[in-house]
N, CA and C atoms as an extended XYZ file, in Angstrom:
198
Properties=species:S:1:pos:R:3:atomname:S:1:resname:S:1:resid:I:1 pbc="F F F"
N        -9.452      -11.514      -22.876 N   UNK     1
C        -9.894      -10.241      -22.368 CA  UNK     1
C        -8.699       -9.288      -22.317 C   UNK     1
N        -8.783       -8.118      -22.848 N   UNK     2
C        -7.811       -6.767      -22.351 CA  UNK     2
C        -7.346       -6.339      -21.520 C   UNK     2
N        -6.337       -6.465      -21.018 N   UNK     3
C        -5.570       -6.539      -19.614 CA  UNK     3
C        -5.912       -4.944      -18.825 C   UNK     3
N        -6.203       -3.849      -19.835 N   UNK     4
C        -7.232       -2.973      -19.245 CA  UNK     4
C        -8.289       -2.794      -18.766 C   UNK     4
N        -9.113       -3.798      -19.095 N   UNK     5
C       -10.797       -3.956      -18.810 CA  UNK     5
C       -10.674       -5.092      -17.913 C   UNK     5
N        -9.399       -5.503      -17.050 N   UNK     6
C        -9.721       -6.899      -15.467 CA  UNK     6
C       -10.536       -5.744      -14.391 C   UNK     6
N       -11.392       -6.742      -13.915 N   UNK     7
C       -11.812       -5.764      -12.763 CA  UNK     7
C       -11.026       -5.965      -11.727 C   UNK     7
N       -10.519       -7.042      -11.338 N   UNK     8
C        -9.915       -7.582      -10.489 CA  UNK     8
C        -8.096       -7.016      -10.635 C   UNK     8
N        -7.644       -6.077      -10.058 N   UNK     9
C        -5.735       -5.543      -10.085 CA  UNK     9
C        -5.228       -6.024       -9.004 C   UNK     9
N        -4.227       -5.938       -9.461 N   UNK    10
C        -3.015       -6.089       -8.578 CA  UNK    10
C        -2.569       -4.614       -7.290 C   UNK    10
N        -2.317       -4.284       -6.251 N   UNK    11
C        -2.159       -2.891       -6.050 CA  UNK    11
C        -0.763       -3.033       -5.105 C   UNK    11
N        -0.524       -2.154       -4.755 N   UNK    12
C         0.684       -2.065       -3.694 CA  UNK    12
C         0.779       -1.314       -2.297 C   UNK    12
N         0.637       -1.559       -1.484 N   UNK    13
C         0.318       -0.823       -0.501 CA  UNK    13
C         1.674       -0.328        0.442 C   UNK    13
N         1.641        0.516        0.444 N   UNK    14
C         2.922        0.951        1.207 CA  UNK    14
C         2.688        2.144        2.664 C   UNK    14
N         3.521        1.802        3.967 N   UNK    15
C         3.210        2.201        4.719 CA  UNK    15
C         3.480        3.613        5.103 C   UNK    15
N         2.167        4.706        5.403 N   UNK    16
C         2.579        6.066        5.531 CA  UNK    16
C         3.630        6.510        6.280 C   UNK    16
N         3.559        5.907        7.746 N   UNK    17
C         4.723        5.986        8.560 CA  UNK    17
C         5.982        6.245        8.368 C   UNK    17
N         6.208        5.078        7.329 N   UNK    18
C         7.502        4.677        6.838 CA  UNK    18
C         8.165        5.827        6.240 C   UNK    18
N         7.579        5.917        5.273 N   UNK    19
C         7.642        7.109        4.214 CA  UNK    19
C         7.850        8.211        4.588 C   UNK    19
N         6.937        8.976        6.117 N   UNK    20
C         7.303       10.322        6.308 CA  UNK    20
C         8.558        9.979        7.456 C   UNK    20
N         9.177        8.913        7.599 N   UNK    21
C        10.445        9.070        8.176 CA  UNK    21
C        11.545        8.966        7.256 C   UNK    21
N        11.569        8.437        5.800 N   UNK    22
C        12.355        7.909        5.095 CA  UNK    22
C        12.849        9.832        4.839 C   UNK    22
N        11.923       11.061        4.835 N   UNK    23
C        12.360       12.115        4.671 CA  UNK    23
C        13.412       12.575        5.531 C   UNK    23
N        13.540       12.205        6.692 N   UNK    24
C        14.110       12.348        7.969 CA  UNK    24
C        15.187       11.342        8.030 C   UNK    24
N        15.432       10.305        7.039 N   UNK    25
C        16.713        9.581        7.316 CA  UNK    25
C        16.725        8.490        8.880 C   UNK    25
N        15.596        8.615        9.140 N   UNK    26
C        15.528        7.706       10.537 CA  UNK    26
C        15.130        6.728       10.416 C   UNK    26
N        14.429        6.163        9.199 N   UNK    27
C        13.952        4.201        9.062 CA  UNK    27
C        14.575        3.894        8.203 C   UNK    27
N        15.165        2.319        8.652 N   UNK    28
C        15.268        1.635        7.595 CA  UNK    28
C        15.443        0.922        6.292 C   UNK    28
N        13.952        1.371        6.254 N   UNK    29
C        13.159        0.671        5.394 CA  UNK    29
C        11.686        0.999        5.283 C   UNK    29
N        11.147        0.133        3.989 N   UNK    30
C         9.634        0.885        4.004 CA  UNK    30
C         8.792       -0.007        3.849 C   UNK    30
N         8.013       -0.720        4.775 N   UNK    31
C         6.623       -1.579        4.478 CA  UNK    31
C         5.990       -1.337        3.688 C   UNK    31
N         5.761       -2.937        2.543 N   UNK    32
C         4.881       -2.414        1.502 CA  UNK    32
C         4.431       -4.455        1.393 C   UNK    32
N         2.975       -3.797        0.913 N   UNK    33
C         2.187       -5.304        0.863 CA  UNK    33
C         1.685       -5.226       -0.593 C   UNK    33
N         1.715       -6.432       -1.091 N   UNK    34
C         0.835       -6.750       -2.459 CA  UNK    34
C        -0.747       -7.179       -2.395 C   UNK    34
N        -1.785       -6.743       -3.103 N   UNK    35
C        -2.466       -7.203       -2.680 CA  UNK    35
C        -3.364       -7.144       -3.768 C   UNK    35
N        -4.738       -7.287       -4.025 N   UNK    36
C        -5.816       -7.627       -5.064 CA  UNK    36
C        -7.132       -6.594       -4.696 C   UNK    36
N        -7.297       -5.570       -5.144 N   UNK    37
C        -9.086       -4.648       -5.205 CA  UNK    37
C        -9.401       -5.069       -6.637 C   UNK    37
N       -10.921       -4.733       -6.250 N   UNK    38
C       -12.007       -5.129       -7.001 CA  UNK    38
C       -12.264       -3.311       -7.636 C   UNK    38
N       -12.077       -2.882       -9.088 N   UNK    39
C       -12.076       -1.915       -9.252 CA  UNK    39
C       -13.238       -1.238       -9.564 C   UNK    39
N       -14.509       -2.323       -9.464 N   UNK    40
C       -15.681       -1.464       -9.269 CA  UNK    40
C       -16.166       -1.180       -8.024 C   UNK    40
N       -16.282       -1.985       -7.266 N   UNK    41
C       -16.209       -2.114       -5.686 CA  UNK    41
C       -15.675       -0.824       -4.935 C   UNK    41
N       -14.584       -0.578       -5.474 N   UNK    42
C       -13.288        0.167       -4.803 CA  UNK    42
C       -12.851        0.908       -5.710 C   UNK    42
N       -13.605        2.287       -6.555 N   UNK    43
C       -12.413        3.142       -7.339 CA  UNK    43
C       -11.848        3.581       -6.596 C   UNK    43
N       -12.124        4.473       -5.485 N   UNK    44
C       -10.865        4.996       -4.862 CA  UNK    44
C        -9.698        4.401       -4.418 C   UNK    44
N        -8.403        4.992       -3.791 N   UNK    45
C        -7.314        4.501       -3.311 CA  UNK    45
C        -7.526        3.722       -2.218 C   UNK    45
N        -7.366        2.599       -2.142 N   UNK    46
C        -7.528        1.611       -0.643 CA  UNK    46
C        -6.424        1.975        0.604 C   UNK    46
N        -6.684        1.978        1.618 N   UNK    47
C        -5.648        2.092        2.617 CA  UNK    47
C        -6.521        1.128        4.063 C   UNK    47
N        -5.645        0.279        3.938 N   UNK    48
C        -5.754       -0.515        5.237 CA  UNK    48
C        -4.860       -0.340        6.218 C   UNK    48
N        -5.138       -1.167        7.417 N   UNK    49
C        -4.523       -1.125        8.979 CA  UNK    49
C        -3.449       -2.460        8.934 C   UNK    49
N        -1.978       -2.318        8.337 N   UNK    50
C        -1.270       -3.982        8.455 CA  UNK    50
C        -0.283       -3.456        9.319 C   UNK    50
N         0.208       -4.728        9.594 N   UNK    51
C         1.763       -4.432       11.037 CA  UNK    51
C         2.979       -4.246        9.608 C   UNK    51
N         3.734       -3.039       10.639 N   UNK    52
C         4.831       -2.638        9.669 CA  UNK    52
C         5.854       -3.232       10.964 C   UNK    52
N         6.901       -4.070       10.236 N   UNK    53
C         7.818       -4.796       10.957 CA  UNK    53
C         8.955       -3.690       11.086 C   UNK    53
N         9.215       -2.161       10.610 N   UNK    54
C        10.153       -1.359       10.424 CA  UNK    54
C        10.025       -0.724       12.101 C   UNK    54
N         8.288       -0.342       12.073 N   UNK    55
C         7.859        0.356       12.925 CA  UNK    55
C         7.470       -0.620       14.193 C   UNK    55
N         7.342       -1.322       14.281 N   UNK    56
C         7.113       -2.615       15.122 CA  UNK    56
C         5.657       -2.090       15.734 C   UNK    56
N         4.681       -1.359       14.670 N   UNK    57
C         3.299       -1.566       15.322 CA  UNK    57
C         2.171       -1.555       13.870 C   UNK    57
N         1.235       -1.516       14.473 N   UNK    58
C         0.143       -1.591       12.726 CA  UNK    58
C        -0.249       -0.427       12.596 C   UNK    58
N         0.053        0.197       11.273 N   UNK    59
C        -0.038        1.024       10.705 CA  UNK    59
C        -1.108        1.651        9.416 C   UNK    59
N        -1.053        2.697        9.077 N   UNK    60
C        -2.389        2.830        7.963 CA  UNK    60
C        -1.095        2.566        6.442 C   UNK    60
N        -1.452        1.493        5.555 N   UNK    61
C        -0.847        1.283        4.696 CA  UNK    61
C        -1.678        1.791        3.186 C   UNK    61
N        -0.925        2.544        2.257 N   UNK    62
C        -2.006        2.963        1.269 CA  UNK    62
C        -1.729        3.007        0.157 C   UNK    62
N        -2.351        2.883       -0.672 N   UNK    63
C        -1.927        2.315       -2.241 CA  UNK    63
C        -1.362        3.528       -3.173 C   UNK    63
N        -0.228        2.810       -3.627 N   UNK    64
C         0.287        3.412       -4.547 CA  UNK    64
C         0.662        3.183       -5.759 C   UNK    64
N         0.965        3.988       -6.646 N   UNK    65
C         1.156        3.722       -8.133 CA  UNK    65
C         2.438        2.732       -8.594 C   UNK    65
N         2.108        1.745       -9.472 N   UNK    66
C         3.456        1.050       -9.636 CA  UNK    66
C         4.322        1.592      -10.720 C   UNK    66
């Protein structure tokens, strides 16, 4: 099968939090999770609720381009 036509991807989720402090020079670091959507299921961008260990609470984490 054509590695274009899996329904099943790979995605990356990275935490918003993180990110709008990384502008500000005040974190770290940036929480980011690997994870698997179903791309008929789910065209849009996924964003879940995971614990960011930077921020020491759970956060909205949301997919981004690799």
């Amino acid at each position: 099968m054509a590695k274009g036509k899996d329904i099943r991807i790979t995605i990356i989720l990275e935490c918003t939090t993180c990110v709008e402090k990384v502008v500000n020079k005040v974190s770290t670091g940036i929480s980011r999770y690997i994870t698997q959507k179903n791309r008929h299921n789910t065209p849009n961008r996924l964003e879940l609720r995971k614990f960011c260990p930077y921020c020491y609470k759970h956060t909205i984490h949301g997919e981004i381009t690799k």
